[in-house]
PDB file of N, CA, C and O in Angstrom, chain B, residues numbered from 101:
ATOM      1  N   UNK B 101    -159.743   4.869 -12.895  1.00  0.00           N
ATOM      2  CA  UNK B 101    -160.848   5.008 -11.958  1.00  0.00           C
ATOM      3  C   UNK B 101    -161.417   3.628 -11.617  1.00  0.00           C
ATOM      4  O   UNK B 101    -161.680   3.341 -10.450  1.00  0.00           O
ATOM      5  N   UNK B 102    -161.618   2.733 -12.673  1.00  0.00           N
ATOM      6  CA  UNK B 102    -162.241   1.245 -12.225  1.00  0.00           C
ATOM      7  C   UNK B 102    -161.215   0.529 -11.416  1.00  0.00           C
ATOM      8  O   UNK B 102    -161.504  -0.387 -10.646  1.00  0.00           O
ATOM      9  N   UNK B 103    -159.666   1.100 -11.671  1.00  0.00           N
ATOM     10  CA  UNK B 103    -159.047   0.040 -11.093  1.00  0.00           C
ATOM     11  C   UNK B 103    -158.823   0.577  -9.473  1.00  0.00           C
ATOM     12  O   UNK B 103    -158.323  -0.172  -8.634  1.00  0.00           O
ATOM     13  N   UNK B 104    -159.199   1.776  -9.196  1.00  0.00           N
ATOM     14  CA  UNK B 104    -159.432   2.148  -7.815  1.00  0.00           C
ATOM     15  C   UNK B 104    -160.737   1.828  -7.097  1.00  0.00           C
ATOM     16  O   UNK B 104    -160.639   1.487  -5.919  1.00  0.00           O
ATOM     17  N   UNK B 105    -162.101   1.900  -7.722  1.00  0.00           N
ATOM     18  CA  UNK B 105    -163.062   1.143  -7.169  1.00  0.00           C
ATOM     19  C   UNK B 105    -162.682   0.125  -6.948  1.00  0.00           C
ATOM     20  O   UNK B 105    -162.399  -0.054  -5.763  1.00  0.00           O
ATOM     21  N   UNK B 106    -162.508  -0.831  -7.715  1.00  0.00           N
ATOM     22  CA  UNK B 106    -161.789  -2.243  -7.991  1.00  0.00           C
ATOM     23  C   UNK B 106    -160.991  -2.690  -6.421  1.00  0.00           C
ATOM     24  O   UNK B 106    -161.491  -3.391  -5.541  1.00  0.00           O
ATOM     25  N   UNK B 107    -159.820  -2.136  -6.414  1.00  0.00           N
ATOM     26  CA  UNK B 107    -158.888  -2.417  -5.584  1.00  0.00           C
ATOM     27  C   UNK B 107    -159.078  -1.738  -4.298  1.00  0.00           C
ATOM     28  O   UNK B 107    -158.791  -2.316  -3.249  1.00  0.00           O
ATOM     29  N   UNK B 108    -159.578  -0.458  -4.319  1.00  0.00           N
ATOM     30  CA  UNK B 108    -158.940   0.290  -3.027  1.00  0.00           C
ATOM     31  C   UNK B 108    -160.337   0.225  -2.140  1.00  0.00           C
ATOM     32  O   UNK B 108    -160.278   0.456  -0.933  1.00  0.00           O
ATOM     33  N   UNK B 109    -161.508  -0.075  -2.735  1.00  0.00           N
ATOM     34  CA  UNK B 109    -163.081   0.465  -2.114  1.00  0.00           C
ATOM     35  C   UNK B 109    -163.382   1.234  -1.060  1.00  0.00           C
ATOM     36  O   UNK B 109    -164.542   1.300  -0.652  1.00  0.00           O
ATOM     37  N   UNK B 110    -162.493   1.832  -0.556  1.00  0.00           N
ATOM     38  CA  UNK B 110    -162.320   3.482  -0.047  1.00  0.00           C
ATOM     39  C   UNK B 110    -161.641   4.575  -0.659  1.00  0.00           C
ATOM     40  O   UNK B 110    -160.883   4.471  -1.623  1.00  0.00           O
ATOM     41  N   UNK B 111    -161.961   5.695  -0.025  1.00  0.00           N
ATOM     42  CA  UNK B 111    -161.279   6.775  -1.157  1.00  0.00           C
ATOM     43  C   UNK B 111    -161.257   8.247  -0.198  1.00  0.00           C
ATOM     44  O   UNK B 111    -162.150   8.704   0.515  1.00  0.00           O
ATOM     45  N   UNK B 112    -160.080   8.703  -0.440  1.00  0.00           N
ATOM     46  CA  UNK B 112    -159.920   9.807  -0.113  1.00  0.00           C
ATOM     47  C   UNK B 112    -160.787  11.187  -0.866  1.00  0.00           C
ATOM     48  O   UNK B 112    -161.670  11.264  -1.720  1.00  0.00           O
ATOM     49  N   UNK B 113    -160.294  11.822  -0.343  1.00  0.00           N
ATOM     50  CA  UNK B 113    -161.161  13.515  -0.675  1.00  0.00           C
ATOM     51  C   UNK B 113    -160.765  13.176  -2.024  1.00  0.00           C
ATOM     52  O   UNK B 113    -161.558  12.506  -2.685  1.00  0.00           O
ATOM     53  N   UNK B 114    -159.373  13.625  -2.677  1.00  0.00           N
ATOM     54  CA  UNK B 114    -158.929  13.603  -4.396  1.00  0.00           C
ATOM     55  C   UNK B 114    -159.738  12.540  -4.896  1.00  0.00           C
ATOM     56  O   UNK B 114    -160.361  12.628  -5.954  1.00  0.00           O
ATOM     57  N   UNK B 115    -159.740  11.558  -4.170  1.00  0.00           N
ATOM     58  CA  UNK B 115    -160.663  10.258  -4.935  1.00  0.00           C
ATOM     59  C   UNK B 115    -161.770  10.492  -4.945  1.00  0.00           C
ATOM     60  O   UNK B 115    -162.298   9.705  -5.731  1.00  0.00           O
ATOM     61  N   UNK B 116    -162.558  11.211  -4.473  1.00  0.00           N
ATOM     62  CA  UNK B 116    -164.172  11.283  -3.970  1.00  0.00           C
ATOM     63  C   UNK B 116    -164.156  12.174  -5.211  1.00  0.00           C
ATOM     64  O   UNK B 116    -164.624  11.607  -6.199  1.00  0.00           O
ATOM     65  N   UNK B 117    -163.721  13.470  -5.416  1.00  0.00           N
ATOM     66  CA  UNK B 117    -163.931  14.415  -6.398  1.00  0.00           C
ATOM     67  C   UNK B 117    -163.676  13.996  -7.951  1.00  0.00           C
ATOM     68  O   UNK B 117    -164.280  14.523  -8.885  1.00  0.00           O
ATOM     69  N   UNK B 118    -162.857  13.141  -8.070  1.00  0.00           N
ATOM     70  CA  UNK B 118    -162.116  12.328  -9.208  1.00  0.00           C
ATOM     71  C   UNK B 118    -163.469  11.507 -10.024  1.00  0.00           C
ATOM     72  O   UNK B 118    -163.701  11.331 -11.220  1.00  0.00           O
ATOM     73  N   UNK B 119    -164.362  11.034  -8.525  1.00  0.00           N
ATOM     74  CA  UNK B 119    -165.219   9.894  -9.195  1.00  0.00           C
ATOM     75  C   UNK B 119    -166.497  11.389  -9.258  1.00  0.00           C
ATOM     76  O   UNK B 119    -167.167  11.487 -10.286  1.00  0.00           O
ATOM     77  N   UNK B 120    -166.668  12.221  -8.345  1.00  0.00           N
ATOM     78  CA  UNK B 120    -167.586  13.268  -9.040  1.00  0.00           C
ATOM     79  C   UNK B 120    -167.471  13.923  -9.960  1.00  0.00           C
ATOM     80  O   UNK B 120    -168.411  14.669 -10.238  1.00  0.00           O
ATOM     81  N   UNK B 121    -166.083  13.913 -10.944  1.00  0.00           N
ATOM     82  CA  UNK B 121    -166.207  14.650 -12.219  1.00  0.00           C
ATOM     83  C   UNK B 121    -166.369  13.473 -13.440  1.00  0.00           C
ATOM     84  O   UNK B 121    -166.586  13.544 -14.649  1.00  0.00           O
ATOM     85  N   UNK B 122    -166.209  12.660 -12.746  1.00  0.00           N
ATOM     86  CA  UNK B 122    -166.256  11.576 -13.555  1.00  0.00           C
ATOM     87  C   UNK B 122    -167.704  11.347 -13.784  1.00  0.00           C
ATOM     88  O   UNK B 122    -167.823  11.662 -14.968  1.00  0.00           O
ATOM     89  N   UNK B 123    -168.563  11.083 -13.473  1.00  0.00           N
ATOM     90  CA  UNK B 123    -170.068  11.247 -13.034  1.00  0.00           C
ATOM     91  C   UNK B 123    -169.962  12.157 -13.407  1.00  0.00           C
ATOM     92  O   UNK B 123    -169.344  11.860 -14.430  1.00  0.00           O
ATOM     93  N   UNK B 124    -170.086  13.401 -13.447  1.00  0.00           N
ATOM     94  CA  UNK B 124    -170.599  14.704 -14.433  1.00  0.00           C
ATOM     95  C   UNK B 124    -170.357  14.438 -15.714  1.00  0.00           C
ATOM     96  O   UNK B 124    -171.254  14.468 -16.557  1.00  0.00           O
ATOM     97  N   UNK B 125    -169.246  14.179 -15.958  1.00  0.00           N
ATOM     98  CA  UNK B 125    -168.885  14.302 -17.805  1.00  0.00           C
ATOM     99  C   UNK B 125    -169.778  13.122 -18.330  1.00  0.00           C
ATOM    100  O   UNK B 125    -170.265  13.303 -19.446  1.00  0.00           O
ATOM    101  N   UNK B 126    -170.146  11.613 -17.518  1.00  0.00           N
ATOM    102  CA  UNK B 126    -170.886  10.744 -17.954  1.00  0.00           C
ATOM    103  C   UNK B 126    -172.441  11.045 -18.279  1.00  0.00           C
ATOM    104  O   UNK B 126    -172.916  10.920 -19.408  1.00  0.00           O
ATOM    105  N   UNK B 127    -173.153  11.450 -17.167  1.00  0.00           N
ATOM    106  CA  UNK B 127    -174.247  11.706 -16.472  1.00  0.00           C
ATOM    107  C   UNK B 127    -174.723  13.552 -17.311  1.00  0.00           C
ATOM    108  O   UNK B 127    -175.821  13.801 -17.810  1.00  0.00           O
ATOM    109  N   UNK B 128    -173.961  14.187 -17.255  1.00  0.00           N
ATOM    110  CA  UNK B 128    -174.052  15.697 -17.753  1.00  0.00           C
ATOM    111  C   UNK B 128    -172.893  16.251 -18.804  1.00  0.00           C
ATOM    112  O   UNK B 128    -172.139  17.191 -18.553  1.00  0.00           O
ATOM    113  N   UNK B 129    -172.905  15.422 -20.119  1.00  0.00           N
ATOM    114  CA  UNK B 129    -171.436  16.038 -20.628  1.00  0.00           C
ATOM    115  C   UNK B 129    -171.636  17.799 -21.299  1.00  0.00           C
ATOM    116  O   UNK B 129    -170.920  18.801 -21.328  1.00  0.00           O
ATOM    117  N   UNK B 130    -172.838  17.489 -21.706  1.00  0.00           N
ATOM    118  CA  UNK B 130    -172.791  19.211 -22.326  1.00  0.00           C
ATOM    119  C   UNK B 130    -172.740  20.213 -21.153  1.00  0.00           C
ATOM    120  O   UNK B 130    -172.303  21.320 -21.466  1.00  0.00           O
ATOM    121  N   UNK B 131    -173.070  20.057 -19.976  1.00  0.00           N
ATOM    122  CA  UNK B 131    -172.997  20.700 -18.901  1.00  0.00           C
ATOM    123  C   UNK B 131    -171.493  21.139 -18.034  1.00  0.00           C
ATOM    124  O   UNK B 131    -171.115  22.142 -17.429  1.00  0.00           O
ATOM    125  N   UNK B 132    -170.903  19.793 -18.355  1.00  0.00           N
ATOM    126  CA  UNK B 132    -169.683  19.679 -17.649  1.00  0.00           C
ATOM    127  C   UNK B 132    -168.734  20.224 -18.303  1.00  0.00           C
ATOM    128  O   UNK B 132    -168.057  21.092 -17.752  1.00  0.00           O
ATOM    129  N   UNK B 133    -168.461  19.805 -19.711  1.00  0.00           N
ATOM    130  CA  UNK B 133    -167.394  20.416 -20.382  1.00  0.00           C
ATOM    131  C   UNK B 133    -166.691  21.603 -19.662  1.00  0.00           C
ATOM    132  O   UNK B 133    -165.642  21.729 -19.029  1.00  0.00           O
ATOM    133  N   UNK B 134    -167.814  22.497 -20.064  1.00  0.00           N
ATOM    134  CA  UNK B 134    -166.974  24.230 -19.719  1.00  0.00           C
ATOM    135  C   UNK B 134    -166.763  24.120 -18.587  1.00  0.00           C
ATOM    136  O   UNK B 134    -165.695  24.671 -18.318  1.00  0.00           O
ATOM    137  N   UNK B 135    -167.403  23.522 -17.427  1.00  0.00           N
ATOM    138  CA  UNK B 135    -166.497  23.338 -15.854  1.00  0.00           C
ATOM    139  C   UNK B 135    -165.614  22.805 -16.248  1.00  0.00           C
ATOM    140  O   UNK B 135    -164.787  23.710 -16.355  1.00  0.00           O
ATOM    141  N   UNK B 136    -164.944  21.501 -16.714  1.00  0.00           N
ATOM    142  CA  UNK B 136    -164.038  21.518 -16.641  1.00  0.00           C
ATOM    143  C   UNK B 136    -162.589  21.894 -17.825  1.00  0.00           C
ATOM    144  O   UNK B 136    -161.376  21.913 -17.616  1.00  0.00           O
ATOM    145  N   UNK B 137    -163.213  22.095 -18.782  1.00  0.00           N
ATOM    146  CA  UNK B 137    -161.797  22.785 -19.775  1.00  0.00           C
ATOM    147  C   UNK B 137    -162.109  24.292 -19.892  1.00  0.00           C
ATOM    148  O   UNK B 137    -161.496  24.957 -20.727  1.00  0.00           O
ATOM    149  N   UNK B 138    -163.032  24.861 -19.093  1.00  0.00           N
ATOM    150  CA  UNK B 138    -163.152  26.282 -19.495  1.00  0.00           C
ATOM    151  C   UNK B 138    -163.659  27.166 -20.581  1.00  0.00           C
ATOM    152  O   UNK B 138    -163.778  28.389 -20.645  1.00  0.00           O
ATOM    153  N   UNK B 139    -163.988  25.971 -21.617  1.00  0.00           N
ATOM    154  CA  UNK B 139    -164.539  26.222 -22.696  1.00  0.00           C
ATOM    155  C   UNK B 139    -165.300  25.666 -23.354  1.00  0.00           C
ATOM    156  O   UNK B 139    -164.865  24.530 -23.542  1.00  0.00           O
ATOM    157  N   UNK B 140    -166.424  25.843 -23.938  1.00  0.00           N
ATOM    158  CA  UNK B 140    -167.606  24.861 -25.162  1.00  0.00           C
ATOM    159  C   UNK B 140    -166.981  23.757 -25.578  1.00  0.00           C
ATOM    160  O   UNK B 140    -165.807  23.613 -25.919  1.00  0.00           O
ATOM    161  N   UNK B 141    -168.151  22.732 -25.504  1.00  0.00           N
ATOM    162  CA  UNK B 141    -167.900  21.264 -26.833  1.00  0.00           C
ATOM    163  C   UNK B 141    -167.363  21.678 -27.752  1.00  0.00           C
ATOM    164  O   UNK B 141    -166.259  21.231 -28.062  1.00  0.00           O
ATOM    165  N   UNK B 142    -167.836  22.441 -28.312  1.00  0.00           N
ATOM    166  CA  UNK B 142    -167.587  23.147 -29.922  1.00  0.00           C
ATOM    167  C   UNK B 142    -166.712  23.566 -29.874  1.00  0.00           C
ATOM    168  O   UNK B 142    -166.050  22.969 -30.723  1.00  0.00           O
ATOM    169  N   UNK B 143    -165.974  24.448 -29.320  1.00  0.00           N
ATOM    170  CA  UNK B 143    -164.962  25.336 -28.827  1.00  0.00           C
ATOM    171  C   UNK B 143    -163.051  24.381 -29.297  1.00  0.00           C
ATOM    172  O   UNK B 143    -162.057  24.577 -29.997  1.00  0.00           O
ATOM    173  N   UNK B 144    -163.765  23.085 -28.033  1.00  0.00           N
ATOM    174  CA  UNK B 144    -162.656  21.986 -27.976  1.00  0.00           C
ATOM    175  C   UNK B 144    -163.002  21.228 -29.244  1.00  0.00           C
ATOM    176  O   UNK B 144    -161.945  21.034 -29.844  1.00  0.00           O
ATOM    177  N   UNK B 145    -163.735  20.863 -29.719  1.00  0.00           N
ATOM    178  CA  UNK B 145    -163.664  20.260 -30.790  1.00  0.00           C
ATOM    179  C   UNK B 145    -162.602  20.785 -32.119  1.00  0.00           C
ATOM    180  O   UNK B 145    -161.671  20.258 -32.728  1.00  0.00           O
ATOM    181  N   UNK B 146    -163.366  22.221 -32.184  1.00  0.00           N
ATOM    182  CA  UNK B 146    -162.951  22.644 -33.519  1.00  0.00           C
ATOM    183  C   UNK B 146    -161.138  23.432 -33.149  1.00  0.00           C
ATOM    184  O   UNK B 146    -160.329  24.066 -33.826  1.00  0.00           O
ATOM    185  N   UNK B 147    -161.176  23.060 -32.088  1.00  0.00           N
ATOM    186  CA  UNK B 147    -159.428  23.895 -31.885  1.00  0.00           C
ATOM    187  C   UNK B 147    -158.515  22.275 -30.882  1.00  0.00           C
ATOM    188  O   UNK B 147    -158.387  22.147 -29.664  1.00  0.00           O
ATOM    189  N   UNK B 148    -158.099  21.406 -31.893  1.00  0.00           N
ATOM    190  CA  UNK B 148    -157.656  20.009 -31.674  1.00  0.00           C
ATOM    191  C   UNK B 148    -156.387  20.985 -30.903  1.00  0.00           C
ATOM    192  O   UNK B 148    -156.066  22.106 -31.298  1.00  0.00           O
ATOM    193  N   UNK B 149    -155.703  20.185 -29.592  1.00  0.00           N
ATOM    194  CA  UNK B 149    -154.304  20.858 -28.908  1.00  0.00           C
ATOM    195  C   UNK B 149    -152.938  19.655 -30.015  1.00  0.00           C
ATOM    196  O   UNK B 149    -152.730  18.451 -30.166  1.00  0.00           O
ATOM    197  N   UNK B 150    -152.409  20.854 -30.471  1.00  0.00           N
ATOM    198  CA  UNK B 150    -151.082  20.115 -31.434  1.00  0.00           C
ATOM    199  C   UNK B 150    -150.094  20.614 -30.329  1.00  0.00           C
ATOM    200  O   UNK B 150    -149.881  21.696 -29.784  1.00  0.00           O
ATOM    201  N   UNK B 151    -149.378  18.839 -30.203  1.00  0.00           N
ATOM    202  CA  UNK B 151    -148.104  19.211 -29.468  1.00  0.00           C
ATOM    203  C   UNK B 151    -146.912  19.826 -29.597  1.00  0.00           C
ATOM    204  O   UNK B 151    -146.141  19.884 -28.639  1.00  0.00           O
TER     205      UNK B 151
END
Protein backbone atom coordinates (compact mmCIF):
# COMPACT_ATOMS: atom_id res chain seq x y z
CA UNK A 1 0.00 0.00 0.00
CA UNK A 2 2.89 2.67 0.81
CA UNK A 3 4.60 1.66 -2.19
CA UNK A 4 1.44 2.62 -4.29
CA UNK A 5 0.85 5.97 -2.54
CA UNK A 6 4.52 6.32 -2.98
CA UNK A 7 4.76 5.67 -6.69
CA UNK A 8 1.46 5.73 -8.41
CA UNK A 9 -0.42 8.99 -6.44
CA UNK A 10 -3.54 8.07 -8.29
CA UNK A 11 -5.64 5.14 -7.85
CA UNK A 12 -8.19 3.27 -9.29
CA UNK A 13 -11.62 2.00 -7.79
CA UNK A 14 -9.58 -1.56 -6.37
CA UNK A 15 -7.07 1.00 -5.10
CA UNK A 16 -9.49 3.44 -3.51
CA UNK A 17 -11.24 0.44 -1.57
CA UNK A 18 -7.78 -1.27 -0.74
CA UNK A 19 -6.72 2.08 1.05
CA UNK A 20 -10.50 2.13 2.70
CA UNK A 21 -10.07 -1.18 4.35
CA UNK A 22 -6.93 -0.34 5.18
CA UNK A 23 -8.12 2.73 7.19
CA UNK A 24 -10.79 0.66 8.86
CA UNK A 25 -8.62 -2.12 10.31
CA UNK A 26 -6.16 0.94 11.44
CA UNK A 27 -8.67 3.57 12.53
CA UNK A 28 -11.59 0.80 13.68
CA UNK A 29 -9.95 -2.70 14.23
CA UNK A 30 -12.54 -4.23 16.64
CA UNK A 31 -15.15 -3.00 14.26
CA UNK A 32 -13.61 -4.13 11.11
CA UNK A 33 -12.48 -7.52 11.79
CA UNK A 34 -15.89 -9.34 11.30
CA UNK A 35 -16.37 -7.18 7.97
CA UNK A 36 -13.67 -8.40 6.86
CA UNK A 37 -12.87 -12.23 7.92
CA UNK A 38 -16.46 -12.87 8.84
CA UNK A 39 -15.70 -13.58 12.17
CA UNK A 40 -14.65 -12.09 15.92
CA UNK A 41 -11.02 -11.00 17.11
CA UNK A 42 -11.41 -13.78 19.42
CA UNK A 43 -12.83 -16.09 17.07
CA UNK A 44 -9.46 -15.59 14.69
CA UNK A 45 -7.27 -15.53 17.36
CA UNK A 46 -8.09 -18.64 19.17
CA UNK A 47 -8.59 -20.83 15.76
CA UNK A 48 -4.70 -20.03 14.17
CA UNK A 49 -5.32 -21.30 9.98
CA UNK A 50 -2.67 -24.49 9.79
CA UNK A 51 -1.60 -25.07 6.31
Amino acid sequence: IQAMIYYQKSFDNTGICMLQVAKSLLCRPQQSVPTVFGISESQLISNPVIP
